[in-house]
SEGU-740967 format. One record per residue (C-alpha): residue number from 1; residue in three letters; x, y, z. Coordinates in nm, 2 decimals. Example, Ala and Ser with C-alpha at 12.3 -4.5 7.8 and 13.67 -1.06 7.14 Angstrom:
BEGIN
1; ALA; 1.23; -0.45; 0.78 $
2; SER; 1.37; -0.11; 0.71 $
% end
This chain:
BEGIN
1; UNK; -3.53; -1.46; -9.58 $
2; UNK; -3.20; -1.63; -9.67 $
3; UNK; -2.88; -1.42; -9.75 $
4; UNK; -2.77; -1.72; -9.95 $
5; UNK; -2.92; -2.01; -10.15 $
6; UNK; -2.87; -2.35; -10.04 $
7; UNK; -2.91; -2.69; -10.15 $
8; UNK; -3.24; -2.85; -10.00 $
9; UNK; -3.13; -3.10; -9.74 $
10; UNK; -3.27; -3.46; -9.79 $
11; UNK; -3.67; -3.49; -9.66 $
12; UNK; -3.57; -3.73; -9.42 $
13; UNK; -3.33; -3.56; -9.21 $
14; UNK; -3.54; -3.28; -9.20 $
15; UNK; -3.78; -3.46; -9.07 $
16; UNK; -3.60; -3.57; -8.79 $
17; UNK; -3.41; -3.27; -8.70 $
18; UNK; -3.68; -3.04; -8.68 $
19; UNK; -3.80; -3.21; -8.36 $
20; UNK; -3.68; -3.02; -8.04 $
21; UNK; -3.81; -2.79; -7.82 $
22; UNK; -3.86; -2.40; -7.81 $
23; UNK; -3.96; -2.13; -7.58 $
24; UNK; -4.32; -2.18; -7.49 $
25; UNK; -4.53; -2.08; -7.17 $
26; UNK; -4.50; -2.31; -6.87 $
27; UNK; -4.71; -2.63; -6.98 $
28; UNK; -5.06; -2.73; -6.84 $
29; UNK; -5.15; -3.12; -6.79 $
30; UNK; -5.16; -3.34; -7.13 $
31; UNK; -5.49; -3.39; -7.24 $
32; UNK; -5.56; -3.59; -7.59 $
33; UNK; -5.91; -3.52; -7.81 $
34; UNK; -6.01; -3.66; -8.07 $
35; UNK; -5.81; -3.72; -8.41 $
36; UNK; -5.89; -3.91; -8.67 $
37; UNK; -5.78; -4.07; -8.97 $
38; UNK; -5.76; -3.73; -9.15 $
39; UNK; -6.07; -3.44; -9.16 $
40; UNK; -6.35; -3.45; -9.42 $
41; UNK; -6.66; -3.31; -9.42 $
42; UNK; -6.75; -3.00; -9.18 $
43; UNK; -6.46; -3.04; -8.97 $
44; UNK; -6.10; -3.00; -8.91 $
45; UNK; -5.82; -3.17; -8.74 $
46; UNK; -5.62; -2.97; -8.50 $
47; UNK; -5.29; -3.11; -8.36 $
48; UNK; -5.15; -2.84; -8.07 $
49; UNK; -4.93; -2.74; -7.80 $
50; UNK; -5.08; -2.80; -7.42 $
51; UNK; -5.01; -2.38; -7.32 $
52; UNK; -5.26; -2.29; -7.14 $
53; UNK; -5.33; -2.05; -7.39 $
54; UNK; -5.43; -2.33; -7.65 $
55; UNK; -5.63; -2.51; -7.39 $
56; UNK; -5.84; -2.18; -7.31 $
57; UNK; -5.89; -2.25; -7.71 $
58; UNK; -5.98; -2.59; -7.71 $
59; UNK; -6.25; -2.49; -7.45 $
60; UNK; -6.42; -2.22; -7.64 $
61; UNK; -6.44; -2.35; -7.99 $
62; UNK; -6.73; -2.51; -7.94 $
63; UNK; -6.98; -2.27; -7.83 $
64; UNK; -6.86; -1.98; -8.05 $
65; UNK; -6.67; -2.14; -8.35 $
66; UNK; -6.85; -2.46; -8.42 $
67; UNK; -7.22; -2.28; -8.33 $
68; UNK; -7.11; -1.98; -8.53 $
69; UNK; -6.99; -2.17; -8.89 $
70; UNK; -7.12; -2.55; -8.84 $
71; UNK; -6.75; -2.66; -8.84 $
72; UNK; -6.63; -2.92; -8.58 $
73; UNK; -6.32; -2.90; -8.48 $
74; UNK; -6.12; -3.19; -8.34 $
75; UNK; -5.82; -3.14; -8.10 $
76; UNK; -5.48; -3.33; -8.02 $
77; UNK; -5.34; -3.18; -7.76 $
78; UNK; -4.93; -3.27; -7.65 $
79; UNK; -4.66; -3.21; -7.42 $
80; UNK; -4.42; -2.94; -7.64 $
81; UNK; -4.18; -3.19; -7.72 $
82; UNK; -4.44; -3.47; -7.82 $
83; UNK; -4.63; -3.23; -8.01 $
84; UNK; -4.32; -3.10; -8.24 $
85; UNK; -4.23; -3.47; -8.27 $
86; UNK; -4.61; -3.54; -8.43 $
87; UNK; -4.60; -3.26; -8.68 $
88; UNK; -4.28; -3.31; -8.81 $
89; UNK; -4.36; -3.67; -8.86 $
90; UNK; -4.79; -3.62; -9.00 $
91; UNK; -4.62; -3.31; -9.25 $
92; UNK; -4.30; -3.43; -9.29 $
93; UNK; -4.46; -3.74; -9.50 $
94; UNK; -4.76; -3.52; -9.59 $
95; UNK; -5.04; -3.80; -9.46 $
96; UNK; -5.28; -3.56; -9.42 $
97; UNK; -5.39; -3.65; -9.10 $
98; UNK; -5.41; -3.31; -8.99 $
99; UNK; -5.50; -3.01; -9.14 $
100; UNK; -5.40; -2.74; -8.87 $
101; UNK; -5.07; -2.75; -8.67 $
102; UNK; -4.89; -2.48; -8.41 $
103; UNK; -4.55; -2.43; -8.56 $
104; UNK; -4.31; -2.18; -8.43 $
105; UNK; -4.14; -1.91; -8.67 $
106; UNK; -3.84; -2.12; -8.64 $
107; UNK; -4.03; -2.43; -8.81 $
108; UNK; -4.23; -2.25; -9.08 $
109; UNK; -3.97; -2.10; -9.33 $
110; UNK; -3.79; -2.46; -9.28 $
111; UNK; -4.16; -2.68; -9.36 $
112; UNK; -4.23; -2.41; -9.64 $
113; UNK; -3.94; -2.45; -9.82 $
114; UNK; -3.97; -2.83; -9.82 $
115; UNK; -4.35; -2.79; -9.96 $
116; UNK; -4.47; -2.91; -9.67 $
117; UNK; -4.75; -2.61; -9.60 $
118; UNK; -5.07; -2.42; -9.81 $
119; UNK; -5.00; -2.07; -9.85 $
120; UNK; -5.25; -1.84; -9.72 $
121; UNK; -5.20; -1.47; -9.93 $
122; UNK; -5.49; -1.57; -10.12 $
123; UNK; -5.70; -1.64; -9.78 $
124; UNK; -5.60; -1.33; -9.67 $
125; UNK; -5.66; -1.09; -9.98 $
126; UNK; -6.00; -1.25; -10.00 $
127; UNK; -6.06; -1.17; -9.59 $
128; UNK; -6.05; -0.82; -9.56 $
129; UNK; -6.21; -0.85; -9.19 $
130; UNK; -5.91; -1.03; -9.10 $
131; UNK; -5.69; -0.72; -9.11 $
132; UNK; -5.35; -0.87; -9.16 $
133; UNK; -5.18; -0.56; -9.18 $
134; UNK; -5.26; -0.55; -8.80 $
135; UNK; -5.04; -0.80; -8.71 $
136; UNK; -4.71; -0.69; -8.60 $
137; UNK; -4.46; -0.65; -8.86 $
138; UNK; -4.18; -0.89; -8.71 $
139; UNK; -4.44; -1.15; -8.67 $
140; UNK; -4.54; -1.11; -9.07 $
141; UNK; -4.27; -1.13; -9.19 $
142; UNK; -4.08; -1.45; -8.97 $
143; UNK; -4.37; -1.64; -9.12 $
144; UNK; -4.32; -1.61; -9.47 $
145; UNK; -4.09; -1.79; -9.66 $
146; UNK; -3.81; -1.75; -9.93 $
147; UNK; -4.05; -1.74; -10.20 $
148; UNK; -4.21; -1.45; -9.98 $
149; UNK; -4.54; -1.62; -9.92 $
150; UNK; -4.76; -1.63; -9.58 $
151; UNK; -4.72; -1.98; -9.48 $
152; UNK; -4.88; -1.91; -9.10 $
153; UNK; -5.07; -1.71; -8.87 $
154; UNK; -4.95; -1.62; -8.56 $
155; UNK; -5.19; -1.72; -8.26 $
156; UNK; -4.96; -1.53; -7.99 $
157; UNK; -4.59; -1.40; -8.00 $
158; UNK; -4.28; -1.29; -7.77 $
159; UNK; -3.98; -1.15; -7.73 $
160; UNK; -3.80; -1.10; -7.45 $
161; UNK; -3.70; -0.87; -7.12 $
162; UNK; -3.53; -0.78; -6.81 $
163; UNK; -3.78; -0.85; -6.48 $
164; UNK; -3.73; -0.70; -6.17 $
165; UNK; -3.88; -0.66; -5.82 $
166; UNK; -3.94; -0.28; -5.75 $
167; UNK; -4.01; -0.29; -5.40 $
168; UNK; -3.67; -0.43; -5.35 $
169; UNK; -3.45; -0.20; -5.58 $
170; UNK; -3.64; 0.06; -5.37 $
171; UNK; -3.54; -0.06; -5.03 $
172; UNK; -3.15; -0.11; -5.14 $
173; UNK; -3.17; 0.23; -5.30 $
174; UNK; -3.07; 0.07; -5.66 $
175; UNK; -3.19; 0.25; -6.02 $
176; UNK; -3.28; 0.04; -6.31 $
177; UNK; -3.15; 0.19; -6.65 $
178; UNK; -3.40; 0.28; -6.86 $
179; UNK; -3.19; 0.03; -7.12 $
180; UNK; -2.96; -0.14; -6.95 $
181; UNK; -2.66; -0.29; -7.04 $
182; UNK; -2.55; -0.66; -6.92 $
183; UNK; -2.23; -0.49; -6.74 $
184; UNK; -2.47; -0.27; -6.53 $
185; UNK; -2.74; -0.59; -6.49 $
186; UNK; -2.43; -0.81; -6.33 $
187; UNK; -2.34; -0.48; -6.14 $
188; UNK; -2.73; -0.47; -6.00 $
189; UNK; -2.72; -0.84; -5.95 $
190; UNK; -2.40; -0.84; -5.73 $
191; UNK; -2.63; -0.56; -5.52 $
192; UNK; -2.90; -0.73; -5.49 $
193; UNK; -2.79; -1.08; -5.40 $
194; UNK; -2.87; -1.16; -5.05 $
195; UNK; -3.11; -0.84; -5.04 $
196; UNK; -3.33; -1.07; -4.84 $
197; UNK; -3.26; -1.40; -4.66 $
198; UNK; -3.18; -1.68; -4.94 $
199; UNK; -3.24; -1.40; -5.25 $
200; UNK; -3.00; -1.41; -5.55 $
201; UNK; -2.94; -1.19; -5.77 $
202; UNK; -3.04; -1.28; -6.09 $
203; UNK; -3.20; -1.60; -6.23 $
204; UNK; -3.06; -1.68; -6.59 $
205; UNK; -3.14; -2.01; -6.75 $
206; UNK; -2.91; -2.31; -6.74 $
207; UNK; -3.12; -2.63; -6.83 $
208; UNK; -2.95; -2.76; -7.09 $
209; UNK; -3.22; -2.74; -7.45 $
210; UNK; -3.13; -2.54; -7.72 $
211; UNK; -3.46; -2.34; -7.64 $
212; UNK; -3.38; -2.33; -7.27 $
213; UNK; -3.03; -2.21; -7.21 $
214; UNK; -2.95; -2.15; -7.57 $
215; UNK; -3.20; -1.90; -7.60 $
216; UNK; -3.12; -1.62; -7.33 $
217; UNK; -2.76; -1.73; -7.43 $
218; UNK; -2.76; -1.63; -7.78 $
219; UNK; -2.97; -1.32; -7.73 $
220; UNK; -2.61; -1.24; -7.55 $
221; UNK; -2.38; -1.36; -7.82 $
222; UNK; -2.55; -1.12; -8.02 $
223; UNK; -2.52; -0.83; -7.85 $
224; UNK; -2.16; -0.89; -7.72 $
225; UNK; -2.06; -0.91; -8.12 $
226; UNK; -2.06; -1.25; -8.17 $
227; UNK; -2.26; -1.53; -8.38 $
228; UNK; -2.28; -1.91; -8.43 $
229; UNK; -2.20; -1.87; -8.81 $
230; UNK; -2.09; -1.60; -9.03 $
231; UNK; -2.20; -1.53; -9.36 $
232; UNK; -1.99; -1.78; -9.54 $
233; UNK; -2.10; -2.07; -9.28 $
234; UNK; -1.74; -2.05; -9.10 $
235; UNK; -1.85; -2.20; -8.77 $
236; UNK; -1.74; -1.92; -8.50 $
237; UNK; -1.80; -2.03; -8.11 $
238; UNK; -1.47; -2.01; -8.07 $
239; UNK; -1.42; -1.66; -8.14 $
240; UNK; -1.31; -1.36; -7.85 $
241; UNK; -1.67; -1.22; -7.89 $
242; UNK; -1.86; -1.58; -7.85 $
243; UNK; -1.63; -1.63; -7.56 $
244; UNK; -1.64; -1.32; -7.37 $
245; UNK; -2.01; -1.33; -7.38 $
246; UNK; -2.05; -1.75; -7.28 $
247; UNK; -1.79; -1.65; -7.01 $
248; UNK; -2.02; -1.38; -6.91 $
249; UNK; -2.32; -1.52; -6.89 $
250; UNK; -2.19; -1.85; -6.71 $
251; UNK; -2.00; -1.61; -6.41 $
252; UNK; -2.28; -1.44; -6.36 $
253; UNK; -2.53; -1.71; -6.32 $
254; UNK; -2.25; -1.90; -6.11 $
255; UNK; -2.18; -1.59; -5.90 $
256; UNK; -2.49; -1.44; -5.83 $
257; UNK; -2.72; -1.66; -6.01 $
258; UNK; -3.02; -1.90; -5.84 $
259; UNK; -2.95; -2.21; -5.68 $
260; UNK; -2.90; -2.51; -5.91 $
261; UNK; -2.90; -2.30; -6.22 $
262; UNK; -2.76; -2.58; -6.43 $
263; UNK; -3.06; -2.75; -6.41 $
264; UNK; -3.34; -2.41; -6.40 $
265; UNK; -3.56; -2.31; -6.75 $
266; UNK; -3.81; -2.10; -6.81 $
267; UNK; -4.06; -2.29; -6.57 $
268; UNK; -3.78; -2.30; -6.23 $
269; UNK; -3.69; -1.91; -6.28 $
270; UNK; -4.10; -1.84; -6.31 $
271; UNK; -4.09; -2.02; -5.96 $
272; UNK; -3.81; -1.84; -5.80 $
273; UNK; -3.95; -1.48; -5.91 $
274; UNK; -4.31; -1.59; -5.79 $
275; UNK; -4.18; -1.68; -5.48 $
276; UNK; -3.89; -1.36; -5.40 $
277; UNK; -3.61; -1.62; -5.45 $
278; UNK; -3.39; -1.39; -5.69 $
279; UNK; -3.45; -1.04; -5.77 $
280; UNK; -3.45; -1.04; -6.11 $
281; UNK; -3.51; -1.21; -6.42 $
282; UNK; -3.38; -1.19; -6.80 $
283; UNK; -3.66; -1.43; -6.99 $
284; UNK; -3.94; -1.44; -7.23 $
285; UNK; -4.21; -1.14; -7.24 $
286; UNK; -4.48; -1.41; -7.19 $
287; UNK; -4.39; -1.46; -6.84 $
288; UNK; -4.55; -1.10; -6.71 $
289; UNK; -4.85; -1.21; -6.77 $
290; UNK; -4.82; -1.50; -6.53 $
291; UNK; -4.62; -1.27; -6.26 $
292; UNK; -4.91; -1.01; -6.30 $
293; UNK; -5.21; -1.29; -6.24 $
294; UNK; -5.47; -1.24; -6.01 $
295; UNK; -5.32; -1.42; -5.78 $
296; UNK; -4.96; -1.41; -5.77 $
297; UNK; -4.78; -1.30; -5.47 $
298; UNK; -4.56; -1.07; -5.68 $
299; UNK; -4.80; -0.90; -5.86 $
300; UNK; -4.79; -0.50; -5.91 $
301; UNK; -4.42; -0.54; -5.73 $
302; UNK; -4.25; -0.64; -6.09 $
303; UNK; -4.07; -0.35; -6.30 $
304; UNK; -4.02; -0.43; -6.68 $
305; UNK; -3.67; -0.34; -6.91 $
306; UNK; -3.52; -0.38; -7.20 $
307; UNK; -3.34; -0.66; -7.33 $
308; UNK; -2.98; -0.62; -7.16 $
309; UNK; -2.76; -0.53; -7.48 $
310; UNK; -2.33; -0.42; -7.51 $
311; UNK; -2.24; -0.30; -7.89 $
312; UNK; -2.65; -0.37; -8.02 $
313; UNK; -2.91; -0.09; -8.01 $
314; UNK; -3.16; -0.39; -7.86 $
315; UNK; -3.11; -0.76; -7.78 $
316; UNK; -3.50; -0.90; -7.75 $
317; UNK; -3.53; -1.27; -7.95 $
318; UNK; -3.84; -1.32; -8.11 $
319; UNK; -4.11; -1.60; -8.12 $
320; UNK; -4.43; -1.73; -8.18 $
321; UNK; -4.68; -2.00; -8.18 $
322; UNK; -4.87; -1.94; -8.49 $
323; UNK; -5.11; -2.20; -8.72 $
324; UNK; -4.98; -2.35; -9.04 $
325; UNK; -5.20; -2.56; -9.29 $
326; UNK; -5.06; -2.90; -9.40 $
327; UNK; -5.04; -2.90; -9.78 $
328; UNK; -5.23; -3.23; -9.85 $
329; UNK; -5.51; -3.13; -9.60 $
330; UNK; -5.85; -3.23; -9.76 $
331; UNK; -6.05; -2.86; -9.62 $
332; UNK; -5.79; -2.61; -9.64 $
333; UNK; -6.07; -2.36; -9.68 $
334; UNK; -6.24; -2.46; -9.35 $
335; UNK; -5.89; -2.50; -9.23 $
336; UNK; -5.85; -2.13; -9.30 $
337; UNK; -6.13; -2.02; -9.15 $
338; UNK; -6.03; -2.15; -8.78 $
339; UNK; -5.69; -2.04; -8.85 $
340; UNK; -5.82; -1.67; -8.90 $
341; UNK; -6.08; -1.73; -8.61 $
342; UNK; -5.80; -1.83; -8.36 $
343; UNK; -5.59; -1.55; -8.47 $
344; UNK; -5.82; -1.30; -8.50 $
345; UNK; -5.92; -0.96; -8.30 $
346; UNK; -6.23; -1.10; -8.24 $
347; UNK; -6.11; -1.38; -8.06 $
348; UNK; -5.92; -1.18; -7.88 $
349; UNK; -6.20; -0.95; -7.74 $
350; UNK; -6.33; -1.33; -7.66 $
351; UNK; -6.07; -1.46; -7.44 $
352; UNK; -6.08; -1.08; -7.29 $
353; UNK; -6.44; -1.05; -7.23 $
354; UNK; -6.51; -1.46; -7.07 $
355; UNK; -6.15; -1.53; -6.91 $
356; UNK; -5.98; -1.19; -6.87 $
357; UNK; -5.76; -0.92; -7.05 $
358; UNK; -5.46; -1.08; -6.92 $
359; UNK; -5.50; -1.41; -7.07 $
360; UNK; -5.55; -1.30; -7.43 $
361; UNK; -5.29; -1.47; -7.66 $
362; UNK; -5.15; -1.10; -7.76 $
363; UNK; -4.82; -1.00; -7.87 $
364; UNK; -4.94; -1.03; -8.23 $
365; UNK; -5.15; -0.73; -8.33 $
366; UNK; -5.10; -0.37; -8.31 $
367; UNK; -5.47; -0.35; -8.20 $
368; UNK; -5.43; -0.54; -7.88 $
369; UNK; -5.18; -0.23; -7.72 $
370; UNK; -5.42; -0.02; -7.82 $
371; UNK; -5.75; -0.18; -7.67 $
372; UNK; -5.78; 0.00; -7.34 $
373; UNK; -5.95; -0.30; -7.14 $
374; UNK; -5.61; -0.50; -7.25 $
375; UNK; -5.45; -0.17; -7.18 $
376; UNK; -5.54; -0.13; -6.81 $
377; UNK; -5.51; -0.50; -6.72 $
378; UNK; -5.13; -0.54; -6.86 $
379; UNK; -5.01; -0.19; -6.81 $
380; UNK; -4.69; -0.33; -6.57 $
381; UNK; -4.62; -0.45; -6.91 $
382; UNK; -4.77; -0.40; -7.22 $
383; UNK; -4.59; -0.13; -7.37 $
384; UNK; -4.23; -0.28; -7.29 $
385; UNK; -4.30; -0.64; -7.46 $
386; UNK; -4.49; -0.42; -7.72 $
387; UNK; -4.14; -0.24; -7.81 $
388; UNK; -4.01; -0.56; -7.75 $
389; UNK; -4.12; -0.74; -8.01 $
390; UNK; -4.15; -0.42; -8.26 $
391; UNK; -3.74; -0.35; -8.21 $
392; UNK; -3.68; -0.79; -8.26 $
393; UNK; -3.45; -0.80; -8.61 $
394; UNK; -3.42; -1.16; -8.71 $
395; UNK; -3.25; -1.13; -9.00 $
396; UNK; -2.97; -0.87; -8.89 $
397; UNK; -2.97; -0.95; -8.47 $
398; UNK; -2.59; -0.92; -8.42 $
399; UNK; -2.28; -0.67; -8.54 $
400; UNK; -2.22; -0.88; -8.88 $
401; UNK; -2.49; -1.03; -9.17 $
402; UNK; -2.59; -1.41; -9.11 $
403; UNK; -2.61; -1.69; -9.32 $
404; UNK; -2.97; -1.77; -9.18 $
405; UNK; -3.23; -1.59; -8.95 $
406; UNK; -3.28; -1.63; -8.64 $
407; UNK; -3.28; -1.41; -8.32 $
408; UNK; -3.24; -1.72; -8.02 $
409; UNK; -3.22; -1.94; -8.30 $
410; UNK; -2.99; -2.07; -8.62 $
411; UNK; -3.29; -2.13; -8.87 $
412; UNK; -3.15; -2.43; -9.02 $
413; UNK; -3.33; -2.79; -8.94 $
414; UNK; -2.96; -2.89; -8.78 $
415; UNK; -2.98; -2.65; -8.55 $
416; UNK; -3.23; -2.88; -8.29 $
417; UNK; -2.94; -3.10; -8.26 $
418; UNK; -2.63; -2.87; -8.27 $
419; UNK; -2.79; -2.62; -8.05 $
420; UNK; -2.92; -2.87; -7.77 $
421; UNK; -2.59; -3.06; -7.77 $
422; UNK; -2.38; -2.71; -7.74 $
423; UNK; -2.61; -2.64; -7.42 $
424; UNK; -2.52; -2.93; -7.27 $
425; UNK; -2.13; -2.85; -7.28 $
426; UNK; -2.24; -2.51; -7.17 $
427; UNK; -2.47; -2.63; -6.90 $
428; UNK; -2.19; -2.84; -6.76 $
429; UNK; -1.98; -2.56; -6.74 $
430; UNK; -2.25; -2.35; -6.48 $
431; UNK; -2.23; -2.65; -6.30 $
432; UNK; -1.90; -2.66; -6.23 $
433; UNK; -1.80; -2.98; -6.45 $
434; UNK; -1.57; -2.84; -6.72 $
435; UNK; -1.45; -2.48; -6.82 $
436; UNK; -1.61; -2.23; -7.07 $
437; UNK; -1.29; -2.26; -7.32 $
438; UNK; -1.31; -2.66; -7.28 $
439; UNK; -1.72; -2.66; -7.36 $
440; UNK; -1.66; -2.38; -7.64 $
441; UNK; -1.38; -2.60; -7.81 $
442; UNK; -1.65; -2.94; -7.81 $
443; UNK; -1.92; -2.71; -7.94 $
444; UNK; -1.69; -2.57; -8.23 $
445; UNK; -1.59; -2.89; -8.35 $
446; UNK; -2.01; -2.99; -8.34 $
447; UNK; -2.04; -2.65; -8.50 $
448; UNK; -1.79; -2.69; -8.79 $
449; UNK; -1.96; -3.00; -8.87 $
450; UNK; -2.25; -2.82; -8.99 $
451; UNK; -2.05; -2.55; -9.14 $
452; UNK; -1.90; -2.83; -9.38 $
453; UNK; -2.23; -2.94; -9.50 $
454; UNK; -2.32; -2.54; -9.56 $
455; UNK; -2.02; -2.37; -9.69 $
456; UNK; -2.08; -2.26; -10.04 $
457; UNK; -2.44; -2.28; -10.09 $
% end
C-alpha cells in the first residue's frame, strides 16, 4: 500500500504512538466483562470499542453464537481512547491476552507490518459461506497490508457526507447541488444562517483530536490540492493549497459556523442537527443513521450529498472498525470463527431482524444496499453513503501521489501525535486565539520533524 519502502520504526514507539483517537459513533456508557489471563479452551477474548453498535454485539453473542458453536466469548469493553490505548499495549508486546481486537484501517496496515496480527486469506479461502468478495472493495483492500495479506475484517465502515435539513432549504427557496462544491456549501451556509431563531449555518468540527477536527479538515486539504506530505516526505502545511483550504474551513465555521465551534466533534454537531440548531452538517456517513432513528425530531427532514470537493472528482474519507487477530493468540481458529460471525451477512439479517434495519453495522457489504428490508428502512441514505464509501481512494485522495495512505489520515504511527497537536494550533485559530498563517507555521515546523525521520526511505 506504500509508494515507498521505509525503515521499520523501533517497536516501542510504535507502540506508543499508535494510541489516539478516530472517528467512531457517539459512545454509549463504559461497561467492562470479563477478561482473563489470556483465552484457552472453547473460548475467546474480545477487547472492544463501547459503540453502540459493539454493545448490540456483546448482547447477542450469547444466545446465537455461543448456543450455535459451544464457544464463549468474553468481552472488554472501553471508552475509544482507553480501548486503542489497551490494544496497542496487549499487541504491541504480543502477551496474548487477547485474541480478538477492533482496530481501525488506520491501525491494521501499521500492526501488520510490525507482525503484530494472524493473517486471515487462509480462513477465508477455506470459508466460502463467508463471501468475502462481498465486502466492499475500499474496505478490502485498507485492511491488507504491504505484503498484500488480509489482516482484518471489517465489522462496519464509513465515509463521509454533506447533511442538510430539507424542510428548511425548501422554505428559504435554496437548491442543494447534486455535488456540491465547498464554494457553493459556504454560499448556502451564509443563506441559511439565521433561517430560524439561533440557526447557523453550518456545523464543521473544531475540537481539537486529529480524528475530530483533523478529519473533516483534511478531507478539505485534499480536495483544495493540498497534502500533509508529498511523495518525497517534504512536509507541506505551509503550502498556498494547505493554506487556502485551513483558511477556508476556519472562516466558514467562524462566520457561519455553530456556537463554540472550537470546542464541537462529531458528538456536539450530532446535537445541534437533532435539535435544528445549524442547518447543515459536513460529517461521517454513520451519523444518518442516528438522525433517521425512530425517534429523532429530525427524522425524514434530512437531505443527503456528496462530499463537498474544489479540483477532486469526490472528497469522502474512509473508515472502519473491523476485527484483527493478535498473532500469539492461543485459538486463532475459534478466533476466526467470531470474527467471520460478527462480520457476516448473517449477523446482519440478525441485528435487522431483533433490533431493526437501521442499526445494522452496514457500510461493509455490497449485499446490505441491496437487501430491501435494509433498503426501505435507510432509504434517506443508503445509496449516498453507499457511493460514498465506493468513490473513497485512499491511496490517491488528493491532486499529487502520497508517501502513505490515508484519506482523513497520514498512515504512519506519528501521525497520532503530529496530527492531534496540529488540531490544536488549528483549533485555537477558530477560536479566535492565533491566526491561520501563525498555527500553519507551528504545525510545519511539527510536520518537518517527521519529514526528517522519513525522507529517503
Amino acid at each position: 500500500m506504500r509508494t515507498q519502502s521505509r525503515r521499520r520504526p523501533p517497536r516501542a514507539k510504535l507502540a506508543l504512538t499508535a494510541v489516539g483517537t478516530l472517528l467512531a459513533p457517539l459512545l454509549s456508557g463504559c461497561w467492562v466483562g470479563a477478561g482473563g489471563a489470556g483465552s484457552g479452551g472453547d473460548a475467546v477474548n474480545v477487547l472492544m470499542v463501547n459503540n453502540p453498535q459493539m454493545v448490540t454485539l456483546q448482547k447477542l453473542t450469547a444466545a446465537h453464537f455461543t448456543k450455535e458453536t459451544g464457544i464463549k466469548v468474553n468481552f472488554t469493553v472501553l471508552p475509544e481512547n482507553d480501548v486503542r490505548d489497551k490494544i496497542s499495549q496487549d499487541f504491541a508486546n504480543q502477551a496474548g491476552q487477547y485474541d480478538v481486537a477492533t482496530l481501525s484501517n488506520y491501525e491494521i496496515p501499521i500492526y501488520a507490518r510490525n507482525g503484530w496480527l494472524h493473517p486471515v486469506d487462509s480462513y477465508v479461502a477455506k470459508d466460502p459461506s463467508f463471501d468475502q468478495r462481498d465486502v466492499l472493495a475500499p474496505m478490502r483492500q485498507s485492511l491488507t497490508g504491504d505484503d498484500g495479506k488480509l489482516y482484518g475484517e471489517p465489522f462496519y465502515g464509513e465515509s463521509s457526507f454533506l447533511m442538510y435539513r430539507k424542510d428548511v432549504f425548501a422554505a428559504k427557496g435554496l437548491t442543494m447541488p447534486a455535488r456540491p462544491t465547498w464554494q457553493q456549501v459556504a454560499d448556502l451556509a451564509a443563506r441559511a444562517d439565521g433561517a430560524r431563531p439561533g440557526m447557523k449555518g453550518v456545523c464543521l468540527r473544531g475540537l481539537p483530536g486529529w480524528g475530530e477536527l483533523m478529519a473533516p479538515l483534511t478531507t478539505v486539504v485534499n480536495t483544495f490540492g493540498g497534502t500533509w506530505f508529498d511523495k518525497d516526505w517534504t512536509a507541506r502545511l505551509d503550502s498556498p493549497e494547505f493554506e487556502k483550504a485551513t483558511k477556508f474551513y476556519v472562516d466558514l465555521v467562524r462566520r457561519h459556523g455553530e456556537s463554540g465551534a472550537a470546542q464541537s466533534g462529531f458528538a456536539e454537531c450530532l446535537n445541534d442537527m437533532t435539535q435544528s440548531k445549524v442547518a447543515m452538517w459536513y460529517d461521517a456517513t454513520s451519523a444518518a443513521g442516528l438522525l433517521e432513528a425512530k425517534g429523532s425530531p429530525v427524522r425524514g427532514k434530512i437531505g443527503y450529498a456528496p462530499a463537498p470537493v474544489d479540483r477532486t472528482a469526490s472528497s469522502g474519507w474512509l473508515y472502519t472498525w473491523a476485527w484483527g487477530i493478535q498473532q500469539t493468540s492461543r485459538n486463532p481458529d475459534k478466533a476466526w470463527k467470531f470474527v467471520s460471525w460478527a462480520s457476516s451477512k448473517e449477523y446482519e439479517h440478525l441485528v435487522g431482524e431483533q433490533v431493526g434495519w437501521s442499526d445494522v453495522p452496514a457500510g461493509k457489504r455490497a449485499s446490505t444496499y441491496a437487501d430491501p428490508a435494509y433498503r426501505e428502512e435507510a432509504a434517506a441514505f443508503q445509496e449516498t453513503t453507499r457511493r460514498a464509501i465506493e468513490s473513497a481512494r485512499p491511496n490517491d485522495p488528493g491532486v499529487q501521489p502520497r508517501p502513505a495512505p490515508g484519506i482523513q489520515f497520514v498512515g504512519i504511527p506519528e501521525f497520532t501525535d503530529l496530527g492531534t497537536k496540529v488540531s490544536q494550533e488549528i483549533s485555537a485559530a477558530i477560536a479566535g486565539r492565533q491566526s491561520v498563517d501563525a498555527a500553519l507555521k507551528k504545525s510545519q515546523h511539527l510536520a518537518s520533524k517527521i519529514s526528517k525521520e522519513y525522507e529517503g526511505r
